[in-house]
Backbone as numpy.savetxt, mean C-alpha at the origin, in Angstrom:
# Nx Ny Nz CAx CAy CAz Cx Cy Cz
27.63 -19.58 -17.64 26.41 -19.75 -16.90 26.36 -18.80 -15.70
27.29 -18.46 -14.93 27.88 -17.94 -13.53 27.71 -16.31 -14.53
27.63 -16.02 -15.49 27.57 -14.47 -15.89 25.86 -14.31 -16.22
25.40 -15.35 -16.60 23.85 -15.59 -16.94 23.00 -15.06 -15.59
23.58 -15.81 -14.64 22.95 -16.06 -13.75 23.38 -14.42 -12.72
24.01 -14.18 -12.87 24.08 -12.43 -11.86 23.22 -11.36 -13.26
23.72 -11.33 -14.18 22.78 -10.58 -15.16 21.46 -10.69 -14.68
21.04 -11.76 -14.90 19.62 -12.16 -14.50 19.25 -12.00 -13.13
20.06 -11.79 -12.31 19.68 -10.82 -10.44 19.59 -9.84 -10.71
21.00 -8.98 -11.68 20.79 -7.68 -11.56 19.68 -6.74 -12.69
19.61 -7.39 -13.31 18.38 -6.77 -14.15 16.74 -7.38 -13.46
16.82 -8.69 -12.74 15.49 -8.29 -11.77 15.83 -7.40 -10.53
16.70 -6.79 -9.78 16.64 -5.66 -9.18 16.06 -4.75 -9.45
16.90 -4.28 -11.05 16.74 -2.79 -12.02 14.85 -2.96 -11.77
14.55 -3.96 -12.25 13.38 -3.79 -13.00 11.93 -3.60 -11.71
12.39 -4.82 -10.45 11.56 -4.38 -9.32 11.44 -2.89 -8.51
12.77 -2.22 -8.91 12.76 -0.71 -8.28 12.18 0.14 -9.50
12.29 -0.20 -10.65 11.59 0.94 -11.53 9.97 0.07 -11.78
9.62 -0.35 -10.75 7.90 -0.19 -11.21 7.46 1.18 -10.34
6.75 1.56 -10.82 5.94 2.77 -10.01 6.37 2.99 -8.66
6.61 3.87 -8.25 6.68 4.08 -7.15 6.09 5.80 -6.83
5.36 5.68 -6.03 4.88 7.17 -5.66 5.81 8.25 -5.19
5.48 9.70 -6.05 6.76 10.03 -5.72 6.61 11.31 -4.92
5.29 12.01 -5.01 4.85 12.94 -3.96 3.92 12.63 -3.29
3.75 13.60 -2.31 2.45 12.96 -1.06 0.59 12.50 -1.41
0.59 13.33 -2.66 -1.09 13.29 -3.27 -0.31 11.61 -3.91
0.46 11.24 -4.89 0.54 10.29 -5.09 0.25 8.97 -4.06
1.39 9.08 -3.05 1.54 7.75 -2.09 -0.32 8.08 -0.88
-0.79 9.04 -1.23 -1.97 9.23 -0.38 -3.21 7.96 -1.28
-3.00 8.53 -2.59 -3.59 7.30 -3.58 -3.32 6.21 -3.30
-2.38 6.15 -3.51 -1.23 4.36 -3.75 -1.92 3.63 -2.25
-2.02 4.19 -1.65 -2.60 3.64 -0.39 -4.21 3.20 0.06
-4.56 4.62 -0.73 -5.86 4.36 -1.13 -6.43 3.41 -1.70
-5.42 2.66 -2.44 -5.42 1.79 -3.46 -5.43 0.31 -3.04
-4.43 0.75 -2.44 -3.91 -0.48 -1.39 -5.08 -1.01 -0.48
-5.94 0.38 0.64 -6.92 -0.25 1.52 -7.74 -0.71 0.64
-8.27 -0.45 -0.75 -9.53 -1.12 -1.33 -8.92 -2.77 -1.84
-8.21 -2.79 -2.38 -7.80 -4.06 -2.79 -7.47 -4.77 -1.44
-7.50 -4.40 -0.05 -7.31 -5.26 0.90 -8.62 -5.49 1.06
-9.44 -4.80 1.00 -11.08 -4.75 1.71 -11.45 -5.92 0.70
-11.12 -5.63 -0.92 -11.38 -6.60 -1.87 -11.25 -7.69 -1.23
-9.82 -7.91 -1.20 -9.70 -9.52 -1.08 -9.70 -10.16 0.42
-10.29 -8.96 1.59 -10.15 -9.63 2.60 -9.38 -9.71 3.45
-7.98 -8.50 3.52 -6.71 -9.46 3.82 -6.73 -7.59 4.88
-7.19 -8.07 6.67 -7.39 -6.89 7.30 -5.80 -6.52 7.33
-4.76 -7.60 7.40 -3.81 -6.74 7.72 -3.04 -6.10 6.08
-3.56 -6.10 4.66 -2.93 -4.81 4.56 -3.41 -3.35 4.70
-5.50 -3.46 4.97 -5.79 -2.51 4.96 -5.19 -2.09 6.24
-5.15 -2.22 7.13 -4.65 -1.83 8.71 -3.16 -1.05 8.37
-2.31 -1.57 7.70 -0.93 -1.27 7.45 -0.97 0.14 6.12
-1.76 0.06 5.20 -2.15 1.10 4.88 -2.85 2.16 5.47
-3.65 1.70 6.19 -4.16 3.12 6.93 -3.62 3.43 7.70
-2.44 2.94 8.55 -1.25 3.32 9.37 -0.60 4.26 8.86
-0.51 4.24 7.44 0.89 4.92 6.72 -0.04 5.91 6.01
-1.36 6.07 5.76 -2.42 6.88 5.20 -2.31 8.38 6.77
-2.65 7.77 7.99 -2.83 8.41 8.81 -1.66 9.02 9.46
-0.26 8.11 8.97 0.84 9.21 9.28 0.69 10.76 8.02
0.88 10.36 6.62 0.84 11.34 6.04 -0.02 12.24 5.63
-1.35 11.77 6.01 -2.55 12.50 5.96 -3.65 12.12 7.21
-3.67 12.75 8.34 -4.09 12.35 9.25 -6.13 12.41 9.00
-6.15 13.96 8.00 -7.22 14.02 8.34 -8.46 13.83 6.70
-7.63 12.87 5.76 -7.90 12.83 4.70 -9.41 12.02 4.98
-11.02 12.73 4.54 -11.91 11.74 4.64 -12.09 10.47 3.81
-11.42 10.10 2.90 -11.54 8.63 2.37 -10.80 7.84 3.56
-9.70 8.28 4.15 -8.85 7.70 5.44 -9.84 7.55 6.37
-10.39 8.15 7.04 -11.15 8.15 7.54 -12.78 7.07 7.47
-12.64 7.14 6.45 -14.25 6.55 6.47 -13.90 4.73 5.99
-12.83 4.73 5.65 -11.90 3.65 5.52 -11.68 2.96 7.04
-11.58 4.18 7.68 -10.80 3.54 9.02 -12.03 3.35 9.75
-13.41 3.96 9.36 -14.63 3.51 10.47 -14.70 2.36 9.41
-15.08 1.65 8.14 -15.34 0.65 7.79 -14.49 -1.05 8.63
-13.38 -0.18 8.52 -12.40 -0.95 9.26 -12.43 -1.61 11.11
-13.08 -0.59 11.53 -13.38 -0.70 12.72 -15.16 -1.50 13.07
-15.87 -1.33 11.97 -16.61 -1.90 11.80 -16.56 -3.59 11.71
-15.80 -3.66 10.89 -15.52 -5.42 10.84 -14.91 -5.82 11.71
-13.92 -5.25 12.46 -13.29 -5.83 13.86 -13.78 -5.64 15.08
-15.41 -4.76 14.56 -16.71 -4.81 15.91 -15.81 -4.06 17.09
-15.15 -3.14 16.44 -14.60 -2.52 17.24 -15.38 -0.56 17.33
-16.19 -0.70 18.31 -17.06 0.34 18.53 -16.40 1.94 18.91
């Protein structure tokens, strides 16, 4: 049971590090992109905020970032 049971940790490790992961900058610029719409989707300001943090480190002057980040500032009536 005690061999069942570490197999079954270490193959959910293996398997959580090989989902997608972005592996150049046009990629993780997406992945993020991705990220602020499915936050806007469901509502949830702090992952769009945390994505556009990490959008505006690696692409400061990308306009979807941007127009993301006035939508953003919009709902927190922040002028």
């Amino acid at each position: 049971m005690q061999k069942l049971t570490t197999w079954a940790f270490l193959l959910g490790g293996l398997s959580s590090t090989a989902i997608a992961q972005p592996v150049n900058v046009q990629e993780q610029q997406q992945w993020l992109l991705e990220q602020v719409r499915i936050g806007e989707a469901l509502y949830r300001e702090d992952l769009v905020r945390d994505s556009l943090a990490r959008l505006q480190l690696i692409a400061p002057n990308n306009p979807q970032a941007l127009a993301a980040s006035i939508r953003q500032a919009l709902l927190e009536k922040k002028t």
